[in-house]
N, C-alpha and C positions, 0 to 999 in steps of 0.2 A: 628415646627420652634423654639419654645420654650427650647427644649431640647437641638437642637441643640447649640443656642445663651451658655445654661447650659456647653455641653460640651465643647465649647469653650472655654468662663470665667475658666474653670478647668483646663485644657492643659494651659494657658496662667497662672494660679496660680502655677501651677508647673513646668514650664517654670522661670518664675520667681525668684520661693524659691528655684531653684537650681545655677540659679545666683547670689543669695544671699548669698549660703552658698557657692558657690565657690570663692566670692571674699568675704570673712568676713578678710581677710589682716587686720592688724593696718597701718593707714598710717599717718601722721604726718603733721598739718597743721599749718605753721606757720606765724603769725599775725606780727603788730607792736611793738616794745617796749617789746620785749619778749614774747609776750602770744602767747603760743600753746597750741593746744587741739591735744591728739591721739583719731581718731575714727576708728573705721571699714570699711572701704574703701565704701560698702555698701551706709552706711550711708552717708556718704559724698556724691556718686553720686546722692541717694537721694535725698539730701537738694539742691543742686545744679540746676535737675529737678524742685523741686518743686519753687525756686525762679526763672527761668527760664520761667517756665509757668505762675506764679504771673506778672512777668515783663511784657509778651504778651498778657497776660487780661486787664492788666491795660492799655496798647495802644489801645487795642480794647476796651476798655470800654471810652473809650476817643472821639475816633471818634463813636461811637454807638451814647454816646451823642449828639455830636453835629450833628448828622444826625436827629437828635428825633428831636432837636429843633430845625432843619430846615424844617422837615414835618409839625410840630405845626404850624410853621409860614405862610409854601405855603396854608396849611389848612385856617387858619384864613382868610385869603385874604391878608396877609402883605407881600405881592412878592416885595415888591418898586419901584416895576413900577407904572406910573401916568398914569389914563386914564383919 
């Protein structure tokens, strides 16, 4: 099973780094107030992914919390119901 999981991670690296280098393009992104950066097109999907997925941790790490601290509370006995 081991191996397999291996050859996969491999085929998916090289999968990958051929996407990479088919879109290595410069593309042009431009800001406010004049600033631009040229990057690699790459890259930019990149960056894009990774704040993307930063965006949808931090939602779920939001409600994660507040679930923690709702289990802490039914734990305790602090449900706010009177008996």
């Amino acid at each position: 099973m081991r191996s397999l999981i291996w050859i996969f991670r491999a085929v998916a690296f090289v999968l990958l780094l051929g996407f990479a280098i088919k879109n290595s393009g410069i593309v042009n992104l431009s800001f406010f107030f004049g600033l631009s950066w040229q990057l690699p097109l790459v890259f930019v999907m990149l960056l894009f992914f990774v704040l993307g997925a930063v965006v949808g941790l931090t939602g779920t790490f939001a409600t994660v919390l507040s679930q923690r601290r709702e289990l802490a509370r039914l734990r305790d006995g602090r449900d706010g119901t009177a008996s």
